[in-house]
C-alpha positions as CSV (number, residue, x, y, z in Angstrom):
1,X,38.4,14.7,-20.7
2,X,37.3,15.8,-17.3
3,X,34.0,15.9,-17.2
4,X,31.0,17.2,-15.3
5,X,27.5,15.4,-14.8
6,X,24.4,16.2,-13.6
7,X,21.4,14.2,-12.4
8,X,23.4,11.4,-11.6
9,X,20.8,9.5,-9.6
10,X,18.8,9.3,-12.7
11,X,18.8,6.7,-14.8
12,X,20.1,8.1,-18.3
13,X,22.9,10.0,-15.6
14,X,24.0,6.6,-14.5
15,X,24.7,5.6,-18.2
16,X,26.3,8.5,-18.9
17,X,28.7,8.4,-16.2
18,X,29.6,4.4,-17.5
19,X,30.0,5.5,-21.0
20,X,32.2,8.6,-20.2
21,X,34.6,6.1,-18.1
22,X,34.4,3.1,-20.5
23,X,35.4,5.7,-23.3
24,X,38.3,7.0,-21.4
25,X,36.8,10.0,-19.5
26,X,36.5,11.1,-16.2
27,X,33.2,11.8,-14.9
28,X,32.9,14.3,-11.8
29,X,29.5,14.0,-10.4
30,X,27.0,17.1,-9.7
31,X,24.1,15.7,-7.2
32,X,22.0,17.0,-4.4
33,X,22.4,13.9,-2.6
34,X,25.2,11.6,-2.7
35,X,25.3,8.6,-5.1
36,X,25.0,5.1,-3.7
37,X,26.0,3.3,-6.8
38,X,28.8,1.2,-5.8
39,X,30.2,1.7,-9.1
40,X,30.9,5.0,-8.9
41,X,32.6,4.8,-5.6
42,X,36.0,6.2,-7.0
43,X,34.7,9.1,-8.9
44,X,34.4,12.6,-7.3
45,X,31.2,14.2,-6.5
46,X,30.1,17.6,-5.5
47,X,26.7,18.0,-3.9
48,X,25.0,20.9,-5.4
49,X,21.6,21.7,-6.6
50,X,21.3,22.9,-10.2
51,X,18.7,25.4,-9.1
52,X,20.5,27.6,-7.4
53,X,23.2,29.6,-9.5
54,X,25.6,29.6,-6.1
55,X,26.3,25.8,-6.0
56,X,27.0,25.7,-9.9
57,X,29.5,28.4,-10.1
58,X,31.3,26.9,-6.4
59,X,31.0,23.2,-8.2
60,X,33.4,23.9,-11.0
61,X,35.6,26.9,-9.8
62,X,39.1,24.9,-9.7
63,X,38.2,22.0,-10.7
64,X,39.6,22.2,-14.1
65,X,37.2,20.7,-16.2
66,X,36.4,20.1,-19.9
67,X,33.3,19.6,-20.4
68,X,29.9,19.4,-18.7
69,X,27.1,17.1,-19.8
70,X,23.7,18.2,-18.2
71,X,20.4,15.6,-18.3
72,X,19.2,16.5,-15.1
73,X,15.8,18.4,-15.6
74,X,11.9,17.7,-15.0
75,X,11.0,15.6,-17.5
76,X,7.0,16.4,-17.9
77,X,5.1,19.7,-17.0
78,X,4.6,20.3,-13.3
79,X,1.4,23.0,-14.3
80,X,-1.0,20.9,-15.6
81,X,-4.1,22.7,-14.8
82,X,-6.4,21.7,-12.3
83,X,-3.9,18.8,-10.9
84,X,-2.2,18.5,-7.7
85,X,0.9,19.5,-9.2
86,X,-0.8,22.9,-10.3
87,X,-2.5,23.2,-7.3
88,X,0.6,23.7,-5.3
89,X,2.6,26.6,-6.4
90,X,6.0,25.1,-5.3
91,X,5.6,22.1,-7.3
92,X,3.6,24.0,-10.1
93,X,6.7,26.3,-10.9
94,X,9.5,22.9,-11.0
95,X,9.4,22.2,-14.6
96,X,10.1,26.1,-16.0
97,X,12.4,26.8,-12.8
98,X,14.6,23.8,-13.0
99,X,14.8,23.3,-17.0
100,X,15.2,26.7,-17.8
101,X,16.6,28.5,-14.7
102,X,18.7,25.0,-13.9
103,X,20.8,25.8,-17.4
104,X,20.7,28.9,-16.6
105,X,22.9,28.4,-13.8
106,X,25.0,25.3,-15.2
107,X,25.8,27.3,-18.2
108,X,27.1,30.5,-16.4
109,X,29.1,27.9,-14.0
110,X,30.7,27.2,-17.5
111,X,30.9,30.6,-18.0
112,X,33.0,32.0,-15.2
113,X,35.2,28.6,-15.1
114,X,35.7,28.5,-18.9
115,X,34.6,25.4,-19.5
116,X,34.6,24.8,-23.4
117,X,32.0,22.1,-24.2
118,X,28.3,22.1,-22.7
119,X,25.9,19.2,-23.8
120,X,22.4,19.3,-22.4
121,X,19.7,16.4,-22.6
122,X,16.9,18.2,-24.8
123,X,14.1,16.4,-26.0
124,X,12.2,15.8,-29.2
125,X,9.1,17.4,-27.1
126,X,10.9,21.2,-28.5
127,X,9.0,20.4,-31.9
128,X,6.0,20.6,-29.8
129,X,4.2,17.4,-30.7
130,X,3.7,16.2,-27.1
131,X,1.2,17.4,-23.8
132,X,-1.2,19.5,-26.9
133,X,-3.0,21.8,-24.3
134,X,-5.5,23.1,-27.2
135,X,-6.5,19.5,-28.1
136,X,-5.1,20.0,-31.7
137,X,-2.9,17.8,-33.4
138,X,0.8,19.3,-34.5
139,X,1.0,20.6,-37.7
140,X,3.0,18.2,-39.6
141,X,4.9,20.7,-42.4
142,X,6.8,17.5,-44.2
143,X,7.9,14.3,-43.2
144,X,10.5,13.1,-41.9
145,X,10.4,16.1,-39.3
146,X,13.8,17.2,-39.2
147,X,15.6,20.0,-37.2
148,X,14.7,22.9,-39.1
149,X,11.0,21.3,-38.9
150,X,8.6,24.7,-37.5
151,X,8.1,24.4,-33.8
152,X,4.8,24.5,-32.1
153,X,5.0,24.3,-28.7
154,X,2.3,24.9,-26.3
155,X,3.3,23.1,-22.7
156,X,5.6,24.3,-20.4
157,X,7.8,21.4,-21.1
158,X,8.1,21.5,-24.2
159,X,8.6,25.5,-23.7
160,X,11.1,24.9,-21.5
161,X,13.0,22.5,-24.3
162,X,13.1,25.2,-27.0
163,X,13.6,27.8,-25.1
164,X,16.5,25.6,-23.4
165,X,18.0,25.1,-27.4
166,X,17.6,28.9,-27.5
167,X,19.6,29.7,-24.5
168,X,22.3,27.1,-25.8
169,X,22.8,28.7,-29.2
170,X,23.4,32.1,-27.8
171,X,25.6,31.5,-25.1
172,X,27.7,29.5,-27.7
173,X,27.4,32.3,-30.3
174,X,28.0,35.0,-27.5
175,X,31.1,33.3,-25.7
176,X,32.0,30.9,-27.9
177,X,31.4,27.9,-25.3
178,X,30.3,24.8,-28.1
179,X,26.7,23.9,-26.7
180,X,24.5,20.9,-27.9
181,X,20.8,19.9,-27.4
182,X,20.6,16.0,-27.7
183,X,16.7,16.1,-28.6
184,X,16.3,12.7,-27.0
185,X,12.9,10.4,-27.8
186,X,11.1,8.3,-25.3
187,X,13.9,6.4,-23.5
188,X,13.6,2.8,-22.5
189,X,15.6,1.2,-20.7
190,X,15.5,-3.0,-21.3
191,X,12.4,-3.7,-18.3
192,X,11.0,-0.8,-20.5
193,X,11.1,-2.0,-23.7
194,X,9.8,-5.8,-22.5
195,X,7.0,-3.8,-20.6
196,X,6.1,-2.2,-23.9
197,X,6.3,-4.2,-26.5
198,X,3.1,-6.0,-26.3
199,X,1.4,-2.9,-26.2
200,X,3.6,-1.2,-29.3
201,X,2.6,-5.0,-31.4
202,X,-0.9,-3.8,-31.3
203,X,-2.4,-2.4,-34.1
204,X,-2.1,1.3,-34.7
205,X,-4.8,4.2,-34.0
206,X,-3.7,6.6,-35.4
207,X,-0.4,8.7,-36.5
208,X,0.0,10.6,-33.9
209,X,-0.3,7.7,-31.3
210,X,3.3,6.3,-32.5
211,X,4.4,10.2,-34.0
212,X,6.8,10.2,-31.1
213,X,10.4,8.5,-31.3
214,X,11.7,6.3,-28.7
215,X,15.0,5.3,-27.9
216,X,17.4,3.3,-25.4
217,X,19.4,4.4,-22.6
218,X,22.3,2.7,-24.0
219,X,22.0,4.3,-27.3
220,X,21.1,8.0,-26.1
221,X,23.7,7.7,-23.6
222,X,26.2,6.7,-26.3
223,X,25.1,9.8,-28.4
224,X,26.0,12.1,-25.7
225,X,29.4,11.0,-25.8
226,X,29.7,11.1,-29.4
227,X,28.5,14.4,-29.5
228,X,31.4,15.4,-26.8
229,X,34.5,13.9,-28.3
230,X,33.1,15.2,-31.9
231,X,33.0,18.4,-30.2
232,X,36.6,18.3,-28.7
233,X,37.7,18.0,-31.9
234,X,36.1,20.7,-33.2
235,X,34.3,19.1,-35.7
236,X,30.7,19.8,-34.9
237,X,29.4,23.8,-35.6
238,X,29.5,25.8,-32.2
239,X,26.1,25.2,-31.3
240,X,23.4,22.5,-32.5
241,X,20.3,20.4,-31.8
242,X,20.0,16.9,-32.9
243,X,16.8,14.7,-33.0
244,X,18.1,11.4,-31.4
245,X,15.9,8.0,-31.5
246,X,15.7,4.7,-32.6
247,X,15.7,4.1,-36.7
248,X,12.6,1.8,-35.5
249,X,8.8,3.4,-34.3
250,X,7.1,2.1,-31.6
251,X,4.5,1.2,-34.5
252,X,3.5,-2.6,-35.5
253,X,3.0,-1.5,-39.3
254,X,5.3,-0.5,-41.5
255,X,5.6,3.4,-41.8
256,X,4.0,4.2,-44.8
257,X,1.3,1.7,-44.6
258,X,0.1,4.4,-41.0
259,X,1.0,7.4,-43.2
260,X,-1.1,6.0,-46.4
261,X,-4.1,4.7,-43.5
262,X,-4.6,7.9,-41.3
263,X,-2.7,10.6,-43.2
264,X,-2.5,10.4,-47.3
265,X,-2.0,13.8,-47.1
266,X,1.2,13.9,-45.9
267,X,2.4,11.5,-48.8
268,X,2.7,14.8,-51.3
269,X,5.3,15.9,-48.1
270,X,7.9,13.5,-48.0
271,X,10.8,15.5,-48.0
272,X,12.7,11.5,-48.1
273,X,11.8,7.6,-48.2
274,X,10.8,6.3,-45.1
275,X,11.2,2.5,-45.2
276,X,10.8,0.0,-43.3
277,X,9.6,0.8,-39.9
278,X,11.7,4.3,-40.3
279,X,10.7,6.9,-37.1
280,X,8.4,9.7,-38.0
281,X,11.2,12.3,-36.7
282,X,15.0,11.8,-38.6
283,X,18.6,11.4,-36.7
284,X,20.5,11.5,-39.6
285,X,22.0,15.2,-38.8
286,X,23.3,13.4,-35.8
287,X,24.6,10.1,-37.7
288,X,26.2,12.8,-39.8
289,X,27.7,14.6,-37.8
290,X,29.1,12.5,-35.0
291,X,28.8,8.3,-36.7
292,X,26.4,7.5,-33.7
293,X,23.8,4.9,-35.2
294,X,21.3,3.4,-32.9
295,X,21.5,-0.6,-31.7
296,X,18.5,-1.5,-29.8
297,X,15.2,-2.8,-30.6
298,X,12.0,-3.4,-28.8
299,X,10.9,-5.6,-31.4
300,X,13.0,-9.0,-30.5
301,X,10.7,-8.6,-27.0
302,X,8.0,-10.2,-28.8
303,X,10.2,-12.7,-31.3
């Protein structure tokens, strides 16, 4: 498949474009600024900036393409009060404009070229367990938090996730373009995972300090192109969101030892086992649906 990706110069959009050409894709790169891996010398790109609707409509208009695969987006909030960032209203507006407004434009692009498929890097963060602006913890409903898990978002980031998954599901029921929301965890590359490791062998706090799922580059990367060629084949619904992390926290104890310590509560919610050092948040809609299982581990860092 031909195949359209954005944020290139970032590191997940570098994997992405080596995974779509080692699986027998052709990746066409979207970027403001041209690509200097030498890698990718032989691939295609069109400069374009995926906030303003103009250069995403000109970017695929002839180019006959399959399917676009979009991880380019702020990935924190940019309106933190009281820091620099919210201080200065260009910067303060960058996380809602360019993760909401950005698929906005990509997804008409695929609109008025009739571009089938449309995969967007989400994030777990659209529960609404991350950047908690009232100081309170999420409200954990059962555990393992799945996809139909309640959402409680209060950041603009997060906001800008869910409302991202809602934009998705109604362009795919409204013109039938399949759309997908890879609700991706922390993602470490190797440096990252040997940088952390020390600090994830400590012993725990609390829940919510290892709540959050993690996963690699290689393995998130992977799941975007499962998702895609599941998709072709028309074997994934028209629109869906899928948790994807690591079958491993970033936790030194065993799951339900930090569930049993800090929360006992939650043990009369266990909607399944969680064994082992199973995450918090579960994939399996995405093993499911598309095979993807994950490979990496931080934990042989500190073997």
């Amino acid at each position: 498949m031909r195949v359209l990706v954005t944020g290139v110069n970032g590191r997940l959009g570098k994997w992405l474009v080596r995974d779509l050409a080692a699986n027998g894709h052709e990746p066409v790169l979207f970027t403001r600024k041209p690509v200097s891996e030498p890698a990718f010398a032989g691939y295609q790109q069109i400069r374009g900036d995926v906030n303003s609707l103009s250069d995403c409509v000109a970017a695929m208009q002839g180019q006959k393409l399959d399917a676009i695969v979009h991880p380019a987006a702020i990935p924190s909030p940019t309106d933190t009060v009281g820091t620099d960032k919210w201080k200065d209203l260009a910067t303060c507006e960058l996380t809602m404009k360019t993760n909401i407004m950005g698929l906005y434009n990509m997804l008409q692009g695929a609109l008025r070229s009739d571009i089938g498929i449309f995969i967007q890097t989400g994030s777990n963060c659209a529960t609404g367990h991350g950047f908690r602006i009232s100081g309170t913890d999420f409200p954990i409903r059962y555990l393992p938090i799945d996809e139909e898990h309640p959402v409680d978002v209060e950041d603009s980031y997060s906001y800008s996730k869910f409302a991202g998954e809602l934009l998705l599901d109604s362009y795919a029921r409204s013109y039938g373009i399949r759309c997908y929301a890879v609700r991706s965890g922390w993602i470490l590359d190797e440096e990252m995972r040997k940088k952390f490791a020390p600090r994830f062998a400590e012993p725990v706090k609390d829940l919510f300090s290892v709540l959050n799922p993690w996963v690699s580059f290689e393995d998130c990367s992977l799941a975007h192109v499962r998702i895609l060629e599941k998709a072709a084949l028309k074997e994934l619904p028209l629109y869906a969101a899928y948790y994807c992390h690591a079958d491993d926290t970033n936790a030194s104890e065993p799951t339900i030892d930090i569930i049993k310590k800090f929360r006992p509560d939650l043990l009369s919610r266990l909607k399944s086992p969680l064994p082992g050092y199973a995450p918090f948040m579960s994939n399996q809609k995405l093993k499911d649906h598309t095979g993807w299982t994950h490979n990496y581990t931080w934990r042989k860092e500190i073997l």
